[in-house]
C-alpha positions as CSV (number, residue, x, y, z in Angstrom):
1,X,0.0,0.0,0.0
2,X,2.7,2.2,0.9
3,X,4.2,1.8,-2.8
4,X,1.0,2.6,-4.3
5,X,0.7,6.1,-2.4
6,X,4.8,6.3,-3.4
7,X,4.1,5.6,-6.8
8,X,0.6,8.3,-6.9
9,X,2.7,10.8,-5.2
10,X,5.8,10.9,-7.8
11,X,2.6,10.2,-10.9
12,X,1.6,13.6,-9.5
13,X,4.4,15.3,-9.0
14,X,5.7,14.9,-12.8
15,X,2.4,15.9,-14.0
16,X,1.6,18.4,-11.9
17,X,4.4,20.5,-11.8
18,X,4.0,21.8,-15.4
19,X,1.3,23.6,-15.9
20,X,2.3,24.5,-19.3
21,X,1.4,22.8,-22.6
22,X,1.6,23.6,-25.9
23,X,-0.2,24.2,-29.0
24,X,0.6,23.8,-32.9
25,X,1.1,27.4,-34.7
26,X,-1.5,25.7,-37.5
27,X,-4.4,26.1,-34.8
28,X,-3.7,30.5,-35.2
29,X,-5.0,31.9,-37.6
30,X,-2.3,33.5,-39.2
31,X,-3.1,37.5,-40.7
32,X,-0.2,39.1,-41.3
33,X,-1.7,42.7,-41.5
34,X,-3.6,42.7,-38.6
35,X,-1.1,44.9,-36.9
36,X,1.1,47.5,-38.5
37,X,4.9,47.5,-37.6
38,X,5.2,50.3,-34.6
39,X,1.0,50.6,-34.1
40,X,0.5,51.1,-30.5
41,X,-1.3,48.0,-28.5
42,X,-2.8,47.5,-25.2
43,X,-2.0,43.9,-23.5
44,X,-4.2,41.7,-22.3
45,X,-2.3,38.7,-21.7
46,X,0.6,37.1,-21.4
47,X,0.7,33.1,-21.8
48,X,4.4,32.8,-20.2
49,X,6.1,29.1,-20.8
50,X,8.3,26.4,-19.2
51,X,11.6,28.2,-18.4
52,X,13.4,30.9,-19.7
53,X,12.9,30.2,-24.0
54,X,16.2,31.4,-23.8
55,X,16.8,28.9,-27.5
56,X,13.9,30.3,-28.4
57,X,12.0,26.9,-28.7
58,X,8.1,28.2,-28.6
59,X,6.1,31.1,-28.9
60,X,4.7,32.9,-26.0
61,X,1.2,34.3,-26.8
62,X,0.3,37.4,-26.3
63,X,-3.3,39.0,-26.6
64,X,-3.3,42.7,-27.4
65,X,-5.6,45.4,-28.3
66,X,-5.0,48.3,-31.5
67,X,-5.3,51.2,-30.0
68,X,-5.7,52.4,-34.0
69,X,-8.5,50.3,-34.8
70,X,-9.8,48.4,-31.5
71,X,-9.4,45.0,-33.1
72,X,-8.5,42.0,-30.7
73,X,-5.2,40.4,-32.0
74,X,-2.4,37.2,-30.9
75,X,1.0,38.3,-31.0
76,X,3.2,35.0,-31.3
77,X,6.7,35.9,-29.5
78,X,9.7,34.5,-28.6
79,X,10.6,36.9,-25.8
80,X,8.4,38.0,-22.6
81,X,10.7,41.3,-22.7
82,X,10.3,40.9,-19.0
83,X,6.4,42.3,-19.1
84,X,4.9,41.9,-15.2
85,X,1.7,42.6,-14.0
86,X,2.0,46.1,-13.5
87,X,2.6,46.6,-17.2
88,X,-1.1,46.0,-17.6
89,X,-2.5,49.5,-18.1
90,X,0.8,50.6,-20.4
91,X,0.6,51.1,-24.1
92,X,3.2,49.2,-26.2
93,X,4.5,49.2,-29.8
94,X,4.1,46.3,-32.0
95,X,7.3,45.6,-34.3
96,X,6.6,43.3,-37.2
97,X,8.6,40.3,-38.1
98,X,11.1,42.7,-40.4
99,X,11.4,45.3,-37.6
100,X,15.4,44.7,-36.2
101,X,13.6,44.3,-32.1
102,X,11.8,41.5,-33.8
103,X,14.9,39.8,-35.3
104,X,16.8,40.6,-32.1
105,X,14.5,39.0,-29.9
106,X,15.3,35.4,-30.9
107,X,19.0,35.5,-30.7
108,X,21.0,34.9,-27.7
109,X,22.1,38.2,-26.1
110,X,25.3,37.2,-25.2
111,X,26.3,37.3,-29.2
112,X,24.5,41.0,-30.1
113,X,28.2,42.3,-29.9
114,X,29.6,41.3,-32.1
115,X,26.8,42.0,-35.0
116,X,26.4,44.9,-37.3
117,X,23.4,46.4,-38.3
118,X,23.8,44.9,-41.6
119,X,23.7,41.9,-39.8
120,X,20.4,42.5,-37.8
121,X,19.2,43.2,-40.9
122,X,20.1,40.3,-42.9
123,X,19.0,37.6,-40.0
124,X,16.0,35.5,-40.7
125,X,13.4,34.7,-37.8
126,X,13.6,31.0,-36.7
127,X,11.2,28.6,-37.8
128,X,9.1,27.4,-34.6
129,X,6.0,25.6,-34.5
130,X,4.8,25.4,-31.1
131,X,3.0,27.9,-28.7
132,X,3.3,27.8,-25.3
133,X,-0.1,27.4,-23.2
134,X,-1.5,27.6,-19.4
135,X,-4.6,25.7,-20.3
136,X,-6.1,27.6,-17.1
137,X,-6.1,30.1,-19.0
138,X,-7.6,28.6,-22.0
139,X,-11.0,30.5,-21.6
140,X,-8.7,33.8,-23.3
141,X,-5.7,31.9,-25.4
142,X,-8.0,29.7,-27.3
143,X,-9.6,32.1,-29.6
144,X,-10.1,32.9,-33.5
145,X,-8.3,36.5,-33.4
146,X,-6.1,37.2,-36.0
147,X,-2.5,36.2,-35.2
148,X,0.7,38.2,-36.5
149,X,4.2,36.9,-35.3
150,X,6.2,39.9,-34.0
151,X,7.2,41.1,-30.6
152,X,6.4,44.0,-28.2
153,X,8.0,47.1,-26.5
154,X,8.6,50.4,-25.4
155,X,5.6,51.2,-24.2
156,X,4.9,55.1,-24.8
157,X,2.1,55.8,-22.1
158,X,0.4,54.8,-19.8
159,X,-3.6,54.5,-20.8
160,X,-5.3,57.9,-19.6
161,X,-2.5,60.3,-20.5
């Protein structure tokens, strides 16, 4: 009996520890002008994932708000940019897949000095085809927005201002 309540407990504490899952990129629906490079966004969520992403593995999600047009959108990212809580009522820029913050966002850091801007340039996003997912918050990330691939930053203002 004693090995069966073992056995349960270490059953449960491999599965319950991650929280996260992950979904295929093909279940977005992928519109590629849904945002504009630099258009200002309001965010909504945040799906965080397993660990850092730091070799850029999976997509976060992130569900944001034009502030040009008031259309709902995904963002499929690579980087958190270190976005908390507070950062909930701030207004952030949306750089498309060709915008250098993009491109930087899904090399390591440690190797940014030692390229040019020609470089940047030049540097082709990575091909990933998961998105990670907190299926309790499935009620929000499982939508049919319109999903661009990008990243987020530099939040201008705060809303109100």
């Amino acid at each position: 009996m004693k090995t069966i309540y073992s056995l349960g407990l270490l059953l449960f504490l491999f599965t319950g520890c991650s929280k996260y899952e992950f979904w295929e990129t093909s279940k977005f629906h992928m519109d590629s002008t849904a945002l504009a490079d630099n258009e200002e966004v309001k965010l909504l969520y945040l799906s965080r994932g397993p660990g850092d992403n730091a070799e850029r593995e999976y997509y976060y999600q992130l569900i944001v708000i034009s502030q040009k047009t008031g259309d709902t959108v995904n963002v499929l990212t690579t980087a958190d940019n270190g976005i908390t809580a507070e950062d909930q009522d701030k207004i952030f820029n949306y750089f498309d897949i060709h915008n250098p913050v993009t491109k930087i966002s899904q090399i390591n850091l440690d190797n940014l000095e030692n390229l040019s801007a020609t470089d940047i340039t030049d540097l082709k996003l990575k091909k990933i085809d998961k998105v990670a997912r907190d299926p309790e918050f499935d009620y929000l990330a499982d939508n049919h927005y319109p999903t661009v691939i990008g990243s987020i930053g530099a939040f201008s203002k705060a809303e109100g201002q």
